[in-house]
C-alpha positions in Angstrom: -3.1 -18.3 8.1 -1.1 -19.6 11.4 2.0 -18.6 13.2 3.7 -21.0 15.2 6.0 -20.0 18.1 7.6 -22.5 20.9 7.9 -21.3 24.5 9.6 -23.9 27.0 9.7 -26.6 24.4 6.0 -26.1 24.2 4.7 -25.0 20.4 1.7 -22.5 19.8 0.0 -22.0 16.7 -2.5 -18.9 16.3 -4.7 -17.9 14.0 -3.5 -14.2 12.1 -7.0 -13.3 13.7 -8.8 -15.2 16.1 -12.2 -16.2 16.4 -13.5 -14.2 19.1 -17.5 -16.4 19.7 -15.8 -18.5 22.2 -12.9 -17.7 24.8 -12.5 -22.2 24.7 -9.0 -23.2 24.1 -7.8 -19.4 23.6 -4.0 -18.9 25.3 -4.0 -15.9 26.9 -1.7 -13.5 28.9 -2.6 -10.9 31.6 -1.6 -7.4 31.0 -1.6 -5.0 33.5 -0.8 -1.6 31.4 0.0 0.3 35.1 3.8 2.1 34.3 3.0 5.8 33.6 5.2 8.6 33.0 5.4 12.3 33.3 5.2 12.5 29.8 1.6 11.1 29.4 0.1 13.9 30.5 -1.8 11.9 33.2 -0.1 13.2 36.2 0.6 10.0 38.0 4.3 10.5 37.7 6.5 7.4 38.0 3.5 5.4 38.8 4.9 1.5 38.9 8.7 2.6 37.7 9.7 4.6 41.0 8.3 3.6 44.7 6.8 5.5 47.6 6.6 8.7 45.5 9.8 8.3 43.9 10.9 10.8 42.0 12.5 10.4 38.4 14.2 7.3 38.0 17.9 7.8 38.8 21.3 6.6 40.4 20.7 5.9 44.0 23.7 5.5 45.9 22.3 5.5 49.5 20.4 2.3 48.3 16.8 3.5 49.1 14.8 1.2 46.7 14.1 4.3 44.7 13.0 2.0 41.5 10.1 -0.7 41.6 11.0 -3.3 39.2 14.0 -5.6 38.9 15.1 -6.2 35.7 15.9 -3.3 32.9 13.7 -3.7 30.2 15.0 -4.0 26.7 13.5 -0.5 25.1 15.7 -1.1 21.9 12.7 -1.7 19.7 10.8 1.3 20.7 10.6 4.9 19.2 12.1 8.0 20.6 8.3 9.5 20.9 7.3 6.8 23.2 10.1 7.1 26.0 10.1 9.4 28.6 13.3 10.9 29.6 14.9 9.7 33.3 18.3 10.4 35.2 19.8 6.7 34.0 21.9 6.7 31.0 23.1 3.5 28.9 27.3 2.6 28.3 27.0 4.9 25.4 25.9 8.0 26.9 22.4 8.0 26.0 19.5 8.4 27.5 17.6 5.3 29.6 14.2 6.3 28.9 10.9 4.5 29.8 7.7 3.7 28.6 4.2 4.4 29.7 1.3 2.2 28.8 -1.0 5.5 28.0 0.7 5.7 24.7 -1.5 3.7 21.9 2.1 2.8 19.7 3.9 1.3 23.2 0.9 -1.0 23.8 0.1 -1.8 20.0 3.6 -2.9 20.1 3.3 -5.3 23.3 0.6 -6.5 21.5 2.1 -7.1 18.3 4.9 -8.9 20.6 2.4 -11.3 22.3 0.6 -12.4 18.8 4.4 -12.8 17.0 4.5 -15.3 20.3 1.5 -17.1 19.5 -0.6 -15.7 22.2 -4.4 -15.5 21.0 -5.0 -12.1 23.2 -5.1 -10.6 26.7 -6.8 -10.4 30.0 -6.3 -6.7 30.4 -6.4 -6.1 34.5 -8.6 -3.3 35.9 -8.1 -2.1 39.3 -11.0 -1.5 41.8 -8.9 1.0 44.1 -8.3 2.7 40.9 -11.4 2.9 39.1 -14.0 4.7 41.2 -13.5 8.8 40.9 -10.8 9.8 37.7 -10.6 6.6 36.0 -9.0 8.3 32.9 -5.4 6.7 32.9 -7.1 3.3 32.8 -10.1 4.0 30.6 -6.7 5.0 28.0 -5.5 2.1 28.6 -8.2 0.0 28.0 -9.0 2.0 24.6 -5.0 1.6 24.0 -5.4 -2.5 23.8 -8.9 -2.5 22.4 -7.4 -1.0 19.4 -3.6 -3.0 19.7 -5.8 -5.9 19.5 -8.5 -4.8 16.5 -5.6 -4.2 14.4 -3.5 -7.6 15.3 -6.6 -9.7 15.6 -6.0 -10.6 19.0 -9.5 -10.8 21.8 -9.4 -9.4 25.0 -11.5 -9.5 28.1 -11.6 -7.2 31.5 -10.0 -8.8 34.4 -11.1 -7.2 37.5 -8.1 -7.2 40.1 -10.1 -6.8 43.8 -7.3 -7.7 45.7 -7.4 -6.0 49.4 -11.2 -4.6 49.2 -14.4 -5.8 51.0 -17.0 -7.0 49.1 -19.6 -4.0 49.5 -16.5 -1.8 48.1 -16.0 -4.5 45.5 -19.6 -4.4 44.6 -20.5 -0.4 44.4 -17.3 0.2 42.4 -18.0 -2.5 39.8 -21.9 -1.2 39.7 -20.1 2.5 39.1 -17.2 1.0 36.8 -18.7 -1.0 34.6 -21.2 1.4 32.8 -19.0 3.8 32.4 -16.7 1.2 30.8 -19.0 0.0 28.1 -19.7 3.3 26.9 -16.2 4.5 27.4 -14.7 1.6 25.5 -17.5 0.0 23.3 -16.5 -3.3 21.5 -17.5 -2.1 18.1 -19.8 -4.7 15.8 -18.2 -7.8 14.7 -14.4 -6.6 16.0 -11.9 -9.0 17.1 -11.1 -7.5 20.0 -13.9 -7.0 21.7 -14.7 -10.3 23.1 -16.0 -9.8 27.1 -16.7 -12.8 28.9 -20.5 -13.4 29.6 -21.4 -11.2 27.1 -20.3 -8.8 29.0 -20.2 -9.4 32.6 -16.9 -8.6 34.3 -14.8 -11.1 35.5 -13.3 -10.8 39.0 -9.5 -12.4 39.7 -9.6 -15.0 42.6 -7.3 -13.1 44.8 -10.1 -12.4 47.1 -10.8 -13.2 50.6 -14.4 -12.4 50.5 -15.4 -14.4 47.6 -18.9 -15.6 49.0 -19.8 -11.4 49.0 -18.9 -11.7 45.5 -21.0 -15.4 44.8 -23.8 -13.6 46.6 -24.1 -10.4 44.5 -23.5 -12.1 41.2 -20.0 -11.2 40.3 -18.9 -15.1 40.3 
């Protein structure tokens, strides 16, 4: 079966579940699953919704850049248990509340969003400056599209983001990181989802100005 969606006048058509042998001619979108909330349990706070330690996202009349993002995101399609309560209300009176990506229904839905748009699955971003020491937010997070994409037949790959480090950081953390990954978030046999390029090497995002440290240890 095939859905067809256009985007830009341009037309996709994907597969209900998509071969995952061969990333070749796969359309793909990067998902970066940082915005956290108090409500995850996580204790990162606002992370990615509020800026410079923010605190909850409110009115802020002196102008102080208090939120990080610049456009409201329509929330109308999610469920009561997956917002978390901020100081912003809508025309009506009700509540604002936002999302974070530690909750498996928020990111089964994004999911869900980018297959009804034809996308065959996701390069889901993992941060080196975040993924040496407690790595648990994004280990959920992984596990969170692993399973959005086993149960929408989408693939997905690891994306490592190393903007801003030095190769020898970029090297130990990836040596510490991706062990832990594999048995943290282990593609079970013969899923959709659990298609890591290389057979599982990692793959590093070219935002990186000491990519011959990279070429030299492997990671290329």
């Amino acid at each position: 079966m095939l859905a067809v969606s256009a985007f830009a006048g341009v037309v996709f058509a994907t597969a209900d579940v998509v071969d995952r042998s061969s990333m070749t001619g796969k359309y793909m979108m990067g998902y970066q699953g940082w915005f956290s909330t108090p409500c995850d349990g996580f204790g990162r706070g606002w992370s990615h919704w509020t800026c410079g330690g923010g605190g909850i996202p409110g009115p802020d009349p002196l102008d102080n850049g208090t939120l990080c993002f610049e456009n409201w995101p329509d929330m109308s399609e999610y469920d009561a248990d997956e917002l978390c309560p901020t100081n912003l209300v809508y025309a009506d009176g009700s509540n604002a509340g936002l999302y974070s990506a530690a909750h498996p229904k928020t990111v089964r839905r994004h999911i869900q969003w980018l297959k009804d748009a034809g996308v065959d699955g996701v390069w889901k971003q993992r941060f080196i400056a975040t993924v040496t020491g407690n790595s648990s937010f994004n280990d959920r997070v992984a596990g969170n599209v692993e399973a959005a994409c086993e149960a929408t037949g989408r693939v997905w790959a690891t994306m490592y983001d190393v903007s801003g480090q030095h190769g020898d950081v970029v090297l130990g953390a990836l040596e510490e990181d991706w062990p832990k990954l594999e048995a943290s978030v282990p593609a079970p046999p013969g899923a959709s989802c659990g298609c890591r390029v290389g057979d599982g090497l990692p793959v590093c995002k070219p935002e990186y100005q000491h990519l011959p440290s990279a070429r030299s240890a492997g990671l290329l």
